[in-house]
N, C-alpha and C positions, 0 to 999 in steps of 0.2 A: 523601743529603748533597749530589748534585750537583744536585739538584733544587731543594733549598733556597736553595744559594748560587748558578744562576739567579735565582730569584724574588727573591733579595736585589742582587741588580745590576739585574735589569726594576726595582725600585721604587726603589732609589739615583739610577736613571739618571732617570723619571720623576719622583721627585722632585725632583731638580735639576734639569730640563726644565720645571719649572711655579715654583721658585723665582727661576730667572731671569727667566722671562717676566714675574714679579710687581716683579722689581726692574726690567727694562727698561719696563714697563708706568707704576711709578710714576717713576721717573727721565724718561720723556717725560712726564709730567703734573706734575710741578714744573714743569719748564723751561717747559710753556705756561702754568701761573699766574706763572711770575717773567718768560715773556716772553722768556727766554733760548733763544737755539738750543744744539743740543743737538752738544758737539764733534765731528768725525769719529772723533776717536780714541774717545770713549767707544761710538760705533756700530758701529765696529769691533770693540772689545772684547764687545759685549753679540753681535754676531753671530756671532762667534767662539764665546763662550760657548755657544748655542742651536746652533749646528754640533756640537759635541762629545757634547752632549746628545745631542740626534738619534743621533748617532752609536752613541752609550753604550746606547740604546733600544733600536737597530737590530742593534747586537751580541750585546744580552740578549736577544731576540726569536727571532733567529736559535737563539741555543744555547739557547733553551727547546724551539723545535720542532726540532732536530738531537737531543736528549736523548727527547725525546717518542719520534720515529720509530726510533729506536734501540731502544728495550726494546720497541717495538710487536713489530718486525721479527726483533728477538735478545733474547725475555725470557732471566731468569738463569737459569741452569741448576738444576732439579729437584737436591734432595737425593740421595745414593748410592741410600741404599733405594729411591726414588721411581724412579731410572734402574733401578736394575736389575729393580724389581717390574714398571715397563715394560716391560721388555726381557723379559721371560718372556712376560707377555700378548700383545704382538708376536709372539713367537715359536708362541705357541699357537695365534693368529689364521691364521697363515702356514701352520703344518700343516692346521687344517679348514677352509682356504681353499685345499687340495694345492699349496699355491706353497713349494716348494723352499727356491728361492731366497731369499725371506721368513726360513724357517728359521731357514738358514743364515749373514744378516746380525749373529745372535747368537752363534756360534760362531767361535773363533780358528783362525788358519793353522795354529796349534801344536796344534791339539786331540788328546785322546788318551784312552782309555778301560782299564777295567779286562778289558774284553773284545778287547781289541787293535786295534778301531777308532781310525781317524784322520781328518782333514778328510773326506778324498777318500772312502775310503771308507763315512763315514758319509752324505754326501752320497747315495752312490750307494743305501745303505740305504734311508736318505727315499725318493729317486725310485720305488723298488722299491714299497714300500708304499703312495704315493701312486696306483700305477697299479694296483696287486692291487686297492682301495678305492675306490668311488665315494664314500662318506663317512665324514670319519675325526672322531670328537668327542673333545678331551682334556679330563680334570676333575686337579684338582691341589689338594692340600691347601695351608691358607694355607701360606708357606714358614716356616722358622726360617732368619733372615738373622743371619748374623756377618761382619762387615765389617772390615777391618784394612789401611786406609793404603791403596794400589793392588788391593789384594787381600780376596777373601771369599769366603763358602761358604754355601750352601743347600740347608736339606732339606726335602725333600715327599715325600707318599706323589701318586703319579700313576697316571690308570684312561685306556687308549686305548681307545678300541671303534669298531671297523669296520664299517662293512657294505657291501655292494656285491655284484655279480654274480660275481666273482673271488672275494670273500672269504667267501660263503655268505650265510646271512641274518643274520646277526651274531654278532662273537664282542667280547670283552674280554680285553685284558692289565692285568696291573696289577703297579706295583712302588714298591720303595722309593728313591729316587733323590737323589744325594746328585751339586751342580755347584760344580766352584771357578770363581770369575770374577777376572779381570784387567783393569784398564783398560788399554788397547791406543789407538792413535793413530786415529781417525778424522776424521770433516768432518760439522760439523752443518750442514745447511741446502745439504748438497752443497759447500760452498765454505768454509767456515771451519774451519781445523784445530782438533780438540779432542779430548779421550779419551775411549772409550765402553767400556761392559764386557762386554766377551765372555766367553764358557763355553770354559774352557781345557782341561778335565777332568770327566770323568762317572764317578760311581760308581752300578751297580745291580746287582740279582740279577737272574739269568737270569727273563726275564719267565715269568707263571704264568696261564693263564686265572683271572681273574675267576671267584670262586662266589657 
């Protein structure tokens, strides 16, 4: 809408920018076939006119590329499902990429598990793993997304598998995993406040090797 109602002031403004010109245009070309000089006040008024014009152009112009660079810069934000189906693949990428921290971007200050896990110590889980494992691959079934207002819940069946010098030549866990998410306060683009969904709560069964 705000795109349109530029493009409706660029064309109002130019065309009254080319209306005038057509009346100062013919207003001087009477007065040379009648011979008449043409009064100060009406050259004033007709300069005036073509000043605002200008103006009117200059202002459209401006707010078309101020609108343009703005969604370049800050498109709209992704759908819930689209943020949070994100934010899992983020989060997958960050573990077989052994970046922690990655991880943990998706994860709440508040987090809390059925197995007594909490931020810090799940943090410290990750790191633990990350170093037993030179390479860690997560597969994850598509999720079932239920979403409600601030809040929502997903479940996946999820397969880790290891391998590395520490961890043997490879093993697998696999479980059934059930995450509640909250939107929480964050900064998109480092600098603009906005709310992002983090993982509040994890429900799983004691992991099981893979058969």
């Amino acid at each position: 809408m705000q795109a349109v109602g530029t493009s409706i002031l660029l064309w109002s403004g130019f065309s009254g920018y080319c209306i005038q010109s057509v009346l100062f245009v013919t207003e001087t070309n009477n007065s040379r076939r009648k011979k008449t000089p043409i009064s100060a006040q009406t050259i004033r008024k007709l300069k005036l006119m073509q000043t605002k014009s200008k103006v009117s152009i200059l202002i459209a112009i401006i707010a078309v590329v101020a609108f343009g660079i703005w969604h370049f810069l800050f498109p709209p934000l992704p759908s819930d499902k689209d943020q949070i189906s994100s934010q899992i693949q983020a989060m997958v990428s960050s573990a077989e990429n052994r970046n922690s921290n990655g991880v943990m971007q998706g994860i709440s200050g508040n987090y809390s598990d059925d197995n007594g896990l909490t931020t810090q110590s799940l943090k410290m889980a990750i790191v633990k793993a990350m170093r037993e494992a030179s390479n860690i691959k997560v597969e994850y079934s598509n999720p079932d997304l239920d979403i409600k207002g601030d809040s929502a819940q997903t479940r996946m069946m999820v397969k880790i598998t290891f391998s590395g010098s520490a961890a043997g030549d490879s093993s697998s866990i696999k479980t059934p995993l059930v995450l509640q998410w909250k939107k929480e306060s964050g900064e998109r683009f480092l600098i603009i406040p906005t709310k992002v969904w983090r993982v509040t709560h994890a429900s799983y069964q004691y992991m099981f090797p893979d058969e």
